[in-house]
RODO-2510 file (C-alpha; in nm, 4 decimals, decimal comma):
residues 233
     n   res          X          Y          Z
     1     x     0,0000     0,0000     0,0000
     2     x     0,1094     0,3465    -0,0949
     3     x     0,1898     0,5843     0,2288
     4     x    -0,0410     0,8265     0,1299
     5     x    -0,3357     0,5777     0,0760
     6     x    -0,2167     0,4340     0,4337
     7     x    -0,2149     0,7699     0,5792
     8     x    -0,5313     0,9288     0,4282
     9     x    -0,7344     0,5750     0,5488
    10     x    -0,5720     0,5756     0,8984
    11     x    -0,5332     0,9749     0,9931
    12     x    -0,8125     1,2754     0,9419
    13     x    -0,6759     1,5072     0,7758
    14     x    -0,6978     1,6254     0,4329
    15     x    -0,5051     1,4242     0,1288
    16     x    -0,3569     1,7841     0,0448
    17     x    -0,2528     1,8331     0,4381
    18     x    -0,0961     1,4743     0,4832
    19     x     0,1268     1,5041     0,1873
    20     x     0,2655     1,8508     0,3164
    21     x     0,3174     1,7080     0,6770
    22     x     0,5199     1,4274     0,4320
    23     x     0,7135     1,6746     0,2232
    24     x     0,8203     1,8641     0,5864
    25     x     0,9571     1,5455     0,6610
    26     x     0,7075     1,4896     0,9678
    27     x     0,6298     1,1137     0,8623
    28     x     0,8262     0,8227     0,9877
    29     x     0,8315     0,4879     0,8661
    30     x     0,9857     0,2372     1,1193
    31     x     1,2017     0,5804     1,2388
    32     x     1,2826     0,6882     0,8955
    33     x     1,1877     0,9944     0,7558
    34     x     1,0144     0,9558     0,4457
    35     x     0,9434     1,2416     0,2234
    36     x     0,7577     1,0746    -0,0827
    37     x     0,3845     0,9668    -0,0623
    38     x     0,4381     0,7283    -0,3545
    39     x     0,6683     0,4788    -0,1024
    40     x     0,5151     0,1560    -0,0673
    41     x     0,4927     0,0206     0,3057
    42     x     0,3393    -0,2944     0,4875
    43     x     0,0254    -0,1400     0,6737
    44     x     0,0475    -0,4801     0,8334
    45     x     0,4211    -0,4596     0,9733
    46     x     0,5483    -0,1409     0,9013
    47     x     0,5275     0,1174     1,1819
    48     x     0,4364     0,4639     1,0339
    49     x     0,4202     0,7592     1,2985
    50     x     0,3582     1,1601     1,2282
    51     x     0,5324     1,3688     1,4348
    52     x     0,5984     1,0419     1,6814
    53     x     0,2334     0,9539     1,6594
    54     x     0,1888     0,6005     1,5594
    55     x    -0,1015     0,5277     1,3614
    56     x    -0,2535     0,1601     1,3382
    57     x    -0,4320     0,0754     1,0189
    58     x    -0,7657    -0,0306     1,0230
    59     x    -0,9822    -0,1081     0,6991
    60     x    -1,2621    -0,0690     0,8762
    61     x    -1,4235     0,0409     1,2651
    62     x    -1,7415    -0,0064     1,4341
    63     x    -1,8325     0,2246     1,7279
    64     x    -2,1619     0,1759     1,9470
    65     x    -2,2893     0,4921     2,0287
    66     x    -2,5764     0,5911     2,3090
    67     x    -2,7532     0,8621     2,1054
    68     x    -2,8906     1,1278     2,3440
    69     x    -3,1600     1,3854     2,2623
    70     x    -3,1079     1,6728     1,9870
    71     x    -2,8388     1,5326     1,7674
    72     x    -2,8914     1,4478     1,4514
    73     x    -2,8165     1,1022     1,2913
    74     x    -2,6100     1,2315     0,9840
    75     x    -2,2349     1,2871     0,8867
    76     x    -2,3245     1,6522     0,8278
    77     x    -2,6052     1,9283     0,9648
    78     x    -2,5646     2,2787     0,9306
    79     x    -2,8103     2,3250     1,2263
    80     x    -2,7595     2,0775     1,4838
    81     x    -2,4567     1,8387     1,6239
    82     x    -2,4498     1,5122     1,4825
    83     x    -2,3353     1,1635     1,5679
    84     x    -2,0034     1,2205     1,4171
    85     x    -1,9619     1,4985     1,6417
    86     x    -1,9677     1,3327     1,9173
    87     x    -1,6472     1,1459     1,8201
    88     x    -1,3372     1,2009     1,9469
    89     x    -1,0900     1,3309     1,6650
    90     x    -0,8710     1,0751     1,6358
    91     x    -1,1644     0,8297     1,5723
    92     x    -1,3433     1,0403     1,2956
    93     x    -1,1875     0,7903     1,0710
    94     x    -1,3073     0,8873     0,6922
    95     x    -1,6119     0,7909     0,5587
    96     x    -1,7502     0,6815     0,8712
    97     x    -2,1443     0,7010     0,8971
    98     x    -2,4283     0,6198     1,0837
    99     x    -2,6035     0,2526     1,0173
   100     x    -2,9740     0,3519     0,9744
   101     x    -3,0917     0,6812     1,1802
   102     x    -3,2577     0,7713     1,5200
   103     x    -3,5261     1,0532     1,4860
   104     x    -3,3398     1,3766     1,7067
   105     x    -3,5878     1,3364     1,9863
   106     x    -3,5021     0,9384     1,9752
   107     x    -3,2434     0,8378     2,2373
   108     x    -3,0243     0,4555     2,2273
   109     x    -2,8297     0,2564     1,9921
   110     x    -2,6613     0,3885     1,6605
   111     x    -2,3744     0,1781     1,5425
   112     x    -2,1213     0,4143     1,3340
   113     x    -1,8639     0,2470     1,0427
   114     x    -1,7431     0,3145     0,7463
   115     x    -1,7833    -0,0295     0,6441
   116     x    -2,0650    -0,0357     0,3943
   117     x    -2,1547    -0,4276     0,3515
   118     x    -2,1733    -0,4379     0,7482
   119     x    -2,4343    -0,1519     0,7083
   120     x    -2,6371    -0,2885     0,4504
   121     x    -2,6709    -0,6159     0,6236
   122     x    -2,7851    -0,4732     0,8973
   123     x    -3,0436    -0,2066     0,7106
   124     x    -3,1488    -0,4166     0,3783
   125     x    -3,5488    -0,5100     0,4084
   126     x    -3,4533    -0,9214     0,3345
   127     x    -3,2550    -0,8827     0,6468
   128     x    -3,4955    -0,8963     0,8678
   129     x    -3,2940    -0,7595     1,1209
   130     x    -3,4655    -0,7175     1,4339
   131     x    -3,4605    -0,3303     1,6414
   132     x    -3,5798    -0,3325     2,0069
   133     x    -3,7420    -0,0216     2,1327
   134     x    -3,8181     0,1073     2,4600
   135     x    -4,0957     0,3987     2,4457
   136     x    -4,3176     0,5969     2,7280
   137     x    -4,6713     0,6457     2,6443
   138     x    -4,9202     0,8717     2,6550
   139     x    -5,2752     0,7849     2,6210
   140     x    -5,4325     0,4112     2,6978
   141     x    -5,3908     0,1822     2,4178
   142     x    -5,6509     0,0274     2,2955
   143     x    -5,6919    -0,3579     2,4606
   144     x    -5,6258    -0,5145     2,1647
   145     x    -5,2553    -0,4024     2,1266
   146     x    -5,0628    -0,6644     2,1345
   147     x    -5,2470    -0,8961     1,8794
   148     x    -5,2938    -0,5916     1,6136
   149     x    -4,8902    -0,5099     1,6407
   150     x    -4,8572    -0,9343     1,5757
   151     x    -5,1022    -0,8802     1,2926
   152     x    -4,9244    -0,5598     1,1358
   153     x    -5,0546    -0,2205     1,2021
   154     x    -5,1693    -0,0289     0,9047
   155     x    -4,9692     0,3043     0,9955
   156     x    -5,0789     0,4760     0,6578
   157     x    -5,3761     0,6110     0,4700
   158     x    -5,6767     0,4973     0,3066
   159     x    -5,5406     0,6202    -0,0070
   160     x    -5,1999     0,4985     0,0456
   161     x    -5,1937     0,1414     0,3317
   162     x    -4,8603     0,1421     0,4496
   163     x    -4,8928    -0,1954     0,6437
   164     x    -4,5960    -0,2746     0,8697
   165     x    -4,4550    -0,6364     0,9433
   166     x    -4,5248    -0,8289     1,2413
   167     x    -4,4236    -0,6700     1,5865
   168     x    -4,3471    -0,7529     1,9162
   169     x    -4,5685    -0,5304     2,1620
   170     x    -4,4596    -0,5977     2,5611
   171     x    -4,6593    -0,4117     2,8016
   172     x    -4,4172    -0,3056     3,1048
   173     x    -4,6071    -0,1093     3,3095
   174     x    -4,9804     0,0820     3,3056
   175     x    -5,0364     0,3701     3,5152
   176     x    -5,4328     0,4266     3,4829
   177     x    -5,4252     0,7569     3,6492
   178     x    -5,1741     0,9064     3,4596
   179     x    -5,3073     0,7519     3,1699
   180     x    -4,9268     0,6710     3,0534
   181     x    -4,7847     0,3071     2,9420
   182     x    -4,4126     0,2019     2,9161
   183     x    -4,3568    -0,0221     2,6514
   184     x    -4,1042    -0,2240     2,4908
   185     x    -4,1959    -0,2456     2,0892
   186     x    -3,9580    -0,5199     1,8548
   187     x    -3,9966    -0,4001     1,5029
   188     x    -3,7894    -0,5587     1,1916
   189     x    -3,8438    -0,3010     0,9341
   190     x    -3,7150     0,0497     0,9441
   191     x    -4,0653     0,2478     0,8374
   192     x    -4,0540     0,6709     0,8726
   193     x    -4,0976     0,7072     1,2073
   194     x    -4,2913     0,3960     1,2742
   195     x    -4,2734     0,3616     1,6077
   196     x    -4,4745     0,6780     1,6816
   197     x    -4,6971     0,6186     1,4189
   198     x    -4,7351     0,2821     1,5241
   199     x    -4,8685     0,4077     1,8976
   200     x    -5,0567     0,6786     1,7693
   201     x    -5,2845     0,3892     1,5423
   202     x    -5,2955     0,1801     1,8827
   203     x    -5,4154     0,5162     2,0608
   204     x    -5,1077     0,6882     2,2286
   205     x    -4,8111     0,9194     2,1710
   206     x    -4,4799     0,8157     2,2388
   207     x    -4,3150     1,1201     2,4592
   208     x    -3,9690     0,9190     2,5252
   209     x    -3,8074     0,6691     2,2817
   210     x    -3,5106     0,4606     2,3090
   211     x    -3,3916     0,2033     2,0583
   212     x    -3,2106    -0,0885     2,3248
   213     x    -3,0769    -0,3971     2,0365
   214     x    -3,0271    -0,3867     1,6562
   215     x    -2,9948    -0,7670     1,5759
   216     x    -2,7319    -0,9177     1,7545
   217     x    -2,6365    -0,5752     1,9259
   218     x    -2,7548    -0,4706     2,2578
   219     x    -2,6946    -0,1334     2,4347
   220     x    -2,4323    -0,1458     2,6604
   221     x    -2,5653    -0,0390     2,9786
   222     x    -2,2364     0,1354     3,1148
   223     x    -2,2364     0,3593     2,7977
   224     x    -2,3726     0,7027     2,8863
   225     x    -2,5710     0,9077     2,6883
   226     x    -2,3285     1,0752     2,4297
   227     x    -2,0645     0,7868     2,4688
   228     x    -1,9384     0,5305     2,2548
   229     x    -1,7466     0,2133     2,2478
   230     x    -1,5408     0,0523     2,0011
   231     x    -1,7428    -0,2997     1,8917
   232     x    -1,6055    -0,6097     1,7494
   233     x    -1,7652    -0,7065     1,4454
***
């Protein structure tokens, strides 16, 4: 692998920075200064260090993320933070991006790689790749509940059905005077906002939302919100 390649995959900046910090002789390969990009080196073996930083390469990193409230789920927003933001710099690896999206109200799980197969397994409709929710409700729902979410809730319009795959409806808790249900919802699709519009057919509103599992992955209950943690794959 060429050094630049190596470098522009492993560091964050620019292609034009990294091949001045080269030229100013500020790259080391196994403590030698190299000053052209074009060198081939081992990414495997080789140790290659800017300014004595070492840098490890990678192909490819997964990061689980605890979402909070009013960032956005993109790579770029010129209104609000998003997910990438909350990474520290020396993790904003390039082309990382979120797998899927959480609403900005929507709290929980959001894997982040640059690794697009991984993603698409995880998002592509044939999948069938399960996402656990965990929602507070306002409103009583109607009795029937848990049988219509097993059916598949139509969540769109007369003129347009937009029926959604069978779901998993758990009832946690009921608090009759409050009129306000806690819920935990297992959907396998990835609808526009479908949980809410799920609740709001069975007669609520979902006020808090937070997405626990995505397939295999589970929330790690240490992370806080705004933290992340590197995952294996």
């Amino acid at each position: 692998m060429r050094l630049d390649k190596f470098l522009s995959e492993t560091a964050t900046e620019s292609r034009s920075e990294l091949k001045k910090m080269i030229k100013k002789g500020w790259v080391k390969v196994n403590g030698e200064i190299i000053k052209d990009p074009s060198v081939h080196i081992d990414e495997n073996s080789d140790e290659i260090s800017i300014n004595g930083k070492v840098f490890e390469y990678r192909k490819f990193v997964y990061y689980m993320l605890n979402k909070p409230q009013g960032v956005v789920s993109a790579t770029k927003d010129n209104l609000h933070k998003t997910v990438i933001d909350l990474l520290n710099d020396e993790d904003k690896k390039k082309g990382i991006f979120p797998v899927g999206r959480l609403d900005i109200d929507t709290e929980g799980l959001l894997i982040l790689t640059n690794d697009g197969e991984f993603s698409h397994n995880l998002l592509a409709p044939n999948k069938h790749v399960s996402k656990k929710y965990y929602a507070k409700v306002e409103g009583k729902l109607v009795s029937d509940a848990v049988e219509k979410c097993k059916q598949g809730i139509d969540i769109g319009t007369e003129e347009e059905p937009e029926v959604c795959k069978s779901a998993e409806l758990e009832i946690i808790s009921v608090d009759e005077g409050r009129s306000t249900t806690e819920i935990y919802l297992t959907i396998s699709e990835g609808k526009f906002h479908q949980v809410k519009r799920m609740i709001k057919k069975l007669g609520g509103e979902v006020v808090y939302l937070k997405r626990l599992s995505m397939g295999k992955y589970e929330l790690d209950d240490n992370l806080k919100l705004g933290d992340y943690k590197e995952l294996d794959k």
